[in-house]
C-alpha positions as CSV (number, residue, x, y, z in Angstrom):
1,X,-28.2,34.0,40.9
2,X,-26.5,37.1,43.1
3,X,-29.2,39.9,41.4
4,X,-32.4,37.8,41.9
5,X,-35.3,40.2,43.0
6,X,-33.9,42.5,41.0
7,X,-36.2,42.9,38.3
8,X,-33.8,42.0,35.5
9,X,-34.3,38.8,33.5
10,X,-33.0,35.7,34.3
11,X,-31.2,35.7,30.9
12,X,-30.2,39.1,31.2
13,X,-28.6,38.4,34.3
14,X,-26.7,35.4,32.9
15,X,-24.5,37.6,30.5
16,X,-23.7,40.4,33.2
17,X,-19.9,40.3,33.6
18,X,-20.9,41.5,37.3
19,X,-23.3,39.0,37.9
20,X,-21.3,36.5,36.3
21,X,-17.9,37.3,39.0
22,X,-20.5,37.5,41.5
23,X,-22.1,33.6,41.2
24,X,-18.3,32.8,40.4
25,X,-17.0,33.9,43.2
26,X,-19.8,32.5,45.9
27,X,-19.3,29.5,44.4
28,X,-15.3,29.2,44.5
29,X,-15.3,30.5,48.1
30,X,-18.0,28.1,49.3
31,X,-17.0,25.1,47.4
32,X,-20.1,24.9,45.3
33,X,-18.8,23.2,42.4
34,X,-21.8,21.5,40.6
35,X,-22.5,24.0,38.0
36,X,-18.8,24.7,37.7
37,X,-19.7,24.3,33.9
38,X,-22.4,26.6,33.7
39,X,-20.6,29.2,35.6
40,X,-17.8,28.9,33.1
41,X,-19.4,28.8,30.6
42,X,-21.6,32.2,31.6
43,X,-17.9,33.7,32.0
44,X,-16.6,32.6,28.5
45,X,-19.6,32.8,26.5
46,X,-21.7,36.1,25.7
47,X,-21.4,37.7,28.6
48,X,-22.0,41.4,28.4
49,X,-19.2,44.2,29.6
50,X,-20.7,46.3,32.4
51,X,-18.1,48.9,33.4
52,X,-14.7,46.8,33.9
53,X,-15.9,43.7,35.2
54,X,-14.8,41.6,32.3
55,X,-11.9,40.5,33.2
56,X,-12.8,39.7,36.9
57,X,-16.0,37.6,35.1
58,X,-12.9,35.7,33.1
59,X,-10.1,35.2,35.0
60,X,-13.0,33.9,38.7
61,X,-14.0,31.7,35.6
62,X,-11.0,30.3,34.8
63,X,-9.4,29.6,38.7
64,X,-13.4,28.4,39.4
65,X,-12.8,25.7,36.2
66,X,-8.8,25.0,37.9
67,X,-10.8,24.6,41.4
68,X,-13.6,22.1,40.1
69,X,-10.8,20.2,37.9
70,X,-12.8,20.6,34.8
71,X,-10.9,19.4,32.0
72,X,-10.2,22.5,29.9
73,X,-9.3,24.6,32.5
74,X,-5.9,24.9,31.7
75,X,-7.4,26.4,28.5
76,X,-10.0,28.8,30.2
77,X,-6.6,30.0,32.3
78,X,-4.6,30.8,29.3
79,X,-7.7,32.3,27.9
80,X,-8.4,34.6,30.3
81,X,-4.4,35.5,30.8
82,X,-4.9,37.7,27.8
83,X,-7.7,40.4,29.9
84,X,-5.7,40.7,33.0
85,X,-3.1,43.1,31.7
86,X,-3.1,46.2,33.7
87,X,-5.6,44.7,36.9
88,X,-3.6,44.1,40.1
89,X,-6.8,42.3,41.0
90,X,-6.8,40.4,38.1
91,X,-3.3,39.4,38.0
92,X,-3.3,38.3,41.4
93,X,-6.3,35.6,41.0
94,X,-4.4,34.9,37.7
95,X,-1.0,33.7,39.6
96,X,-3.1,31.8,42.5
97,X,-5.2,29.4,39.6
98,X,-1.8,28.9,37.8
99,X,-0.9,27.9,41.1
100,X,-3.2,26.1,41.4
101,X,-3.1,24.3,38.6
102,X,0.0,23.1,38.3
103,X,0.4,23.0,41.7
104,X,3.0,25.9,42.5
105,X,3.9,27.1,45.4
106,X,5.8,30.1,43.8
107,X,3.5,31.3,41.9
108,X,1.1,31.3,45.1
109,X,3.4,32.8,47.1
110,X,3.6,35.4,44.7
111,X,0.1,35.7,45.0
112,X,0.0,36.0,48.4
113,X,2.3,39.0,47.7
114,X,0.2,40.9,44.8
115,X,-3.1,40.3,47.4
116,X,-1.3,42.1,50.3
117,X,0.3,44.9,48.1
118,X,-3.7,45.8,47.2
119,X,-4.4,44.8,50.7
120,X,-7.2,42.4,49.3
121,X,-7.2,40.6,52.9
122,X,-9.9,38.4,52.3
123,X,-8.2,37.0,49.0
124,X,-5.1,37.0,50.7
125,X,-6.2,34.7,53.6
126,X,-7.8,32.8,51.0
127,X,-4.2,32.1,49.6
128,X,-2.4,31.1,52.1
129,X,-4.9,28.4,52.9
130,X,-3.8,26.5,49.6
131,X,-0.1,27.0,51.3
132,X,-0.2,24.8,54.2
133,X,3.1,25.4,55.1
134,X,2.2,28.9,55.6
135,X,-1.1,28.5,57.3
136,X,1.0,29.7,60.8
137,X,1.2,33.2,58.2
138,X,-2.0,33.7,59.1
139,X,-4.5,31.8,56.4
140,X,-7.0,30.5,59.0
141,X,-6.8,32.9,61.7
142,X,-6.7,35.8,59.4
143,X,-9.3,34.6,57.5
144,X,-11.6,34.3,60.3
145,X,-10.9,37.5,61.5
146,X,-11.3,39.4,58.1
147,X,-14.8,37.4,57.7
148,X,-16.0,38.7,61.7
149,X,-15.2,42.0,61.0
150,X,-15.9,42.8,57.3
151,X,-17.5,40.3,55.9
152,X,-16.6,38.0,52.3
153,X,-16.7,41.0,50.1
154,X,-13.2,42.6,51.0
């Protein structure tokens, strides 16, 4: 887990909504999707509210379960549709795992769009990767440069 060495319980850990969007994320980005099920089922199970990282926890969940092809994904997306309300963040992951699941170009364009209007350029690159015929928009390139100079966590 992300918070190992941090002298919090192993179990603990598991129900952090932080920790939780954390292992999530590391293992969307890195294509890490063995304990897809686990992960999802950290985000939609008891997992405890620190500050407002709920919805992040549920809606990385859901496009992580979309990413892995689990079968109830489609279910985890609709799921966690109802926490994003009011979270650009949020909103924006939501439209690029519908896009992904139904395989949308639309709605990842539109994605693309709510990334750059929170200048999330990291999730942004990230996007346009899964629109190859806007990979000359700057996916690969951009995402190489974002990752050189800052680093996965923008």
């Amino acid at each position: 887990m992300v918070a190992d060495g941090l002298g919090i319980s192993a179990e603990f850990q598991a129900t952090l909504s932080s920790v939780v969007f954390a292992d999530i994320r590391v293992a969307l980005h890195t294509g890490s999707f063995a304990d897809a099920r686990a992960l999802t089922g950290r985000a939609f199970g008891d997992m405890q509210p620190d500050g407002l990282m709920l919805p992040f926890g549920r809606i990385a969940g859901a496009e992580l379960a979309v990413a892995a092809s689990l079968p109830d994904a489609s279910d985890l997306l609709a799921d966690a549709a109802s926490t994003v309300e009011e979270n650009d963040w949020a909103e924006a992951c939501l439209l690029r795992a519908t896009g992904r699941l139904h395989d949308d170009p639309d709605a990842l364009a539109a994605a693309v769009e709510r990334w750059e209007r929170i200048g999330a350029r990291f999730e942004r690159a990230c996007t346009l990767l899964l629109l190859p015929d806007r990979l000359d928009a700057g996916g690969r390139g951009r995402l190489r440069r974002v990752l050189l100079r800052h680093g996965p966590g923008e």
